[in-house]
N, C-alpha and C positions, 0 to 999 in steps of 0.2 A: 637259106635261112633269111629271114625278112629281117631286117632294119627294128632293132628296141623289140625286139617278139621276146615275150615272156618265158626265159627257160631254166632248166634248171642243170649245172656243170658240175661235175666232180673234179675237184682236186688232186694233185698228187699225195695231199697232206689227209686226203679222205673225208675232208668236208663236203658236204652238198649245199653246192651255193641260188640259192632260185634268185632271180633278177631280169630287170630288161639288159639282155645279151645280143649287143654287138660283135663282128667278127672281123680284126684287122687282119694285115699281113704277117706279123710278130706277135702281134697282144690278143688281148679281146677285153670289153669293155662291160662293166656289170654295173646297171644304173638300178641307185635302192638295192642292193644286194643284202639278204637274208638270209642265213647257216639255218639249215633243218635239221631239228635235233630229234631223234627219236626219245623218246623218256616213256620210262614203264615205273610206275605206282608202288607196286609191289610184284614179286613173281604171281607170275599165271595172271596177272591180269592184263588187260588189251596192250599194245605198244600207241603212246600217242605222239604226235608230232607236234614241236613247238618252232616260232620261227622268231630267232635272233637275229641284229642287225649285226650285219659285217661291215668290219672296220669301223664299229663305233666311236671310234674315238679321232678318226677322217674326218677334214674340215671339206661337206660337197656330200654330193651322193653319187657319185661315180668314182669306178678303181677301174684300173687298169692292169692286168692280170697277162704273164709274158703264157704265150699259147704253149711252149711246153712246159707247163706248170697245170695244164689241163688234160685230165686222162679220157672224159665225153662230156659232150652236151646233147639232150634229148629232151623233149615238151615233158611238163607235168603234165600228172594226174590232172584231172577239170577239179577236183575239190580242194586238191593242194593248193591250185593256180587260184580261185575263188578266196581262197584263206590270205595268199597273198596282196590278192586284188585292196581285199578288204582294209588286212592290216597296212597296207601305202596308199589308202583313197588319202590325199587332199582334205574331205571332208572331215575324217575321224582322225588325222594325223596327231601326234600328242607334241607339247610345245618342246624342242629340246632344249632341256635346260638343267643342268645335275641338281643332285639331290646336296642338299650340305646344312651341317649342325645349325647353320643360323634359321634356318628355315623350319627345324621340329618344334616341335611346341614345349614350353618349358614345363616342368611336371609341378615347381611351386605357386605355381598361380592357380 
């Protein structure tokens, strides 16, 4: 496995974690790690993927994750990995900064 290569690891907890995944001798290291959640609409309709940040509330964008707490790791999908790419370009990254009541707009003005 190459060094930051884009993959995506199951959990023992049954999460599917995609991330740039390093592999130590104890651990392994998930840079910008993102939960893929499957979500469906309504029955019968398609299943779509969404992708959550893991460990949002981690001050950094690296975890370090003890290797038996991982059941595999294997490449995405190219459209999965694409979605990813996307949603952690640099470019379109959104500012992180929480949302809070000082900041909504007040309804008597």
């Amino acid at each position: 496995m190459a060094s930051d290569e884009i993959l995506v690891c199951r959990l023992v907890t049954g999460e599917d974690v995609i991330g740039k995944i390093t592999e130590g001798s104890k651990t392994i290291t998930i840079i910008k790690g993102f939960v893929i959640i499957p979500t469906q609409s309504a029955k019968g309709q398609p299943i779509q993927l969404m992708l959550t940040p893991y460990a949002p509330y981690s001050d950094g964008d690296s975890i370090e994750i003890r290797a038996d707490k991982v059941m595999s790791i294997t490449k995405p999908k190219e459209q999965i990995k694409q979605n990813y790419i996307t949603n952690t370009s640099s470019i379109l990254a959104p500012k992180k900064q929480l949302i809070t009541e000082t900041g909504l707009p007040s309804l008597d003005k």
